[in-house]
C-alpha positions, -999 to +999 in steps of 0.1 A: +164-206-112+188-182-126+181-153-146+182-161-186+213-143-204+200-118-229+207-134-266+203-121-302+188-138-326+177-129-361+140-124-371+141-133-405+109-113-417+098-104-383+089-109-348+050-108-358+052-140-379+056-156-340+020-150-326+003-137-354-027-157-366-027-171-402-048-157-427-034-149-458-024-168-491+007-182-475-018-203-450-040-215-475-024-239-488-053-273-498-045-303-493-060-336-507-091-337-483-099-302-493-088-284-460-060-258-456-035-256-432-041-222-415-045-221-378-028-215-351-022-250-338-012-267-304+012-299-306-008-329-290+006-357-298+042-370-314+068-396-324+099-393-330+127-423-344+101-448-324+095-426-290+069-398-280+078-364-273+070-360-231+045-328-240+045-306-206+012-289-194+031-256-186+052-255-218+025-257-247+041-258-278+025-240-308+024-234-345+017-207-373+021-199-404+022-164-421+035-149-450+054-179-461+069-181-421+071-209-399+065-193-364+050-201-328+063-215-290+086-243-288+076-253-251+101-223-233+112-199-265+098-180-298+106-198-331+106-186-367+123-201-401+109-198-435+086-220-451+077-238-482+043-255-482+025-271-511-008-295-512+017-321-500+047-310-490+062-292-462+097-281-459+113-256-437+145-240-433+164-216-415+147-223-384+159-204-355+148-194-319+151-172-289+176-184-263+166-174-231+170-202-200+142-224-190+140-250-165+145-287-178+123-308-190+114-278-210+144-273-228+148-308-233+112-307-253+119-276-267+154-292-288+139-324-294+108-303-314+131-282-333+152-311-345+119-332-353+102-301-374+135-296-395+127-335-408+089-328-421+083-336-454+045-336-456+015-325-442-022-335-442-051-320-424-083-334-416-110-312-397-090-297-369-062-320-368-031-318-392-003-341-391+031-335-401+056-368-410+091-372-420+115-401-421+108-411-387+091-381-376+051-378-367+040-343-352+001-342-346-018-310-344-044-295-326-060-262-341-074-236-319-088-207-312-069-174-312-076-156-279-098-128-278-075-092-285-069-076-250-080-039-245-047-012-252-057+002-216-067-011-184-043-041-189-013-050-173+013-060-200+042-080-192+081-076-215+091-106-229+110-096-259+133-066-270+135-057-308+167-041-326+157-034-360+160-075-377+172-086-341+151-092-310+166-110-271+141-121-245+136-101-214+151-106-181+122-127-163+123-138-129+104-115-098+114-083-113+099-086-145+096-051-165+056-045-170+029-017-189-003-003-181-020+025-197-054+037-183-085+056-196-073+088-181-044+087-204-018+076-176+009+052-181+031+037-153+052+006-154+086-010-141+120-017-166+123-045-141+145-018-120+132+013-123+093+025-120+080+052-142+049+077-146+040+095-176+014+101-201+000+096-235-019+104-263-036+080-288-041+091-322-043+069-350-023+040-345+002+057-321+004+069-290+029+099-281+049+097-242+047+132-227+058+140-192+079+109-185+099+101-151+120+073-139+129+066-102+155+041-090+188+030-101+201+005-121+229-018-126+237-057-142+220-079-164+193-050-161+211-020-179+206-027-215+173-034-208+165-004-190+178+015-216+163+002-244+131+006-230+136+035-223+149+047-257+107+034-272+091+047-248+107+085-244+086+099-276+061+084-303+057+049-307+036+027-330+010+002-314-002-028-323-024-054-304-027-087-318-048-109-294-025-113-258-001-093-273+009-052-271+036-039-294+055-010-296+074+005-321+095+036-322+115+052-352+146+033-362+131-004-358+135-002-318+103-021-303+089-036-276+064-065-271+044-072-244+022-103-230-012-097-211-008-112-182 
């Protein structure tokens, strides 16, 4: 499979709206039999103008809700779009996503869910189930758990997404794929997906400061912009932030990186 193209797409109010798990007023929302619609939630079950959506076992695709935000995984990419929700209704708007490549029937799933969310109307949740219809349109809900948060150190993290300020694009995957670790002896190593590094850090409050750090290896193509850019977070103090599976760093100027436990 090819290498996905790097592509820019707007955040809206943020890339943390995307895996973040709901818990404010926004998520609240009742609903005639007294539940809310907070979650996160897994799609199990759909139909769409008379037909099911083929769900795919290695493509989950996921909602949540925060700050008035419509977030989650549609089956290969990250999507956002803002949200209005009421006991009833549901109605979003401005939904957009991440457009890095991914293998078919993913894709495939991936448009067909978009298309079917923009044509909600209303929700209803009962127990750990919440359905969303439209004119034609039935999406059935799962809720579950949000994963344990992953220890800062002692974990190898894996790129997936480059942030510029209101902008983010997906990392270059494939068998080069730019990784973090950071131990207890205050050592951090790691790849851009062509050059390795060494260094090391200091935690203090919320941020972790990059002394003593060295690259080795050349690099060219698709791979420049992202060397560079994670270069340009990591060469100083950076903001971290670990929500569940997910590590992400922030330096001055809106430049960020977030990472994936893997």
């Amino acid at each position: 499979m090819a290498k996905p193209a790097l592509v820019f797409v707007s955040l809206l109010a943020g890339l943390a709206l995307i895996a973040a798990a709901c818990g404010d007023d926004s998520s609240t929302h009742v609903g005639a039999d007294g539940n809310s619609l907070s979650g996160p939630w897994i799609l199990v079950d759909s139909l769409v103008d008379g037909t099911p959506l083929a769900l795919l076992a290695d493509y989950a695709v996921t909602m949540n809700i925060k700050d008035g935000q419509l977030g989650g995984r549609a089956a290969c990419n990250n999507y956002g779009g803002n949200l209005t929700v009421t006991e009833t209704d549901f109605r979003s708007s401005e939904v957009f996503q991440n457009e890095m490549g991914c293998e078919e029937p993913a894709m495939s799933l991936e448009f067909a869910y978009l298309s079917a969310l923009t044509r909600v109307e209303f929700w209803v949740r009962s127990g750990d189930v919440a359905e969303l219809t439209g004119e034609g349109v039935s999406l059935t809900f799962a809720v579950v758990s949000p994963p344990p948060t992953t220890d800062l150190v002692d974990t190898t993290w894996e790129l997936d997404t480059i942030i510029h300020g209101e902008t983010a694009s997906g990392a270059i995957g494939g068998t080069d794929t730019a990784q973090l670790s950071l131990d207890v002896e205050g050592r951090i190593t790691g790849s851009t997906g062509c050059r390795t590094f060494v260094g090391e850090f200091i935690e203090t409050g919320g941020t972790i400061t990059i002394t003593n750090f060295a690259l080795e290896g050349i690099c060219g193509g698709d791979f420049l912009s992202q060397d560079n850019a994670i270069v340009s977070v990591l060469e100083g103090e950076v903001t971290v932030t670990v929500d569940g599976q997910h590590l992400t760093l922030m330096a001055a100027g809106g430049e960020g990186l977030r990472y994936t436990a893997s």
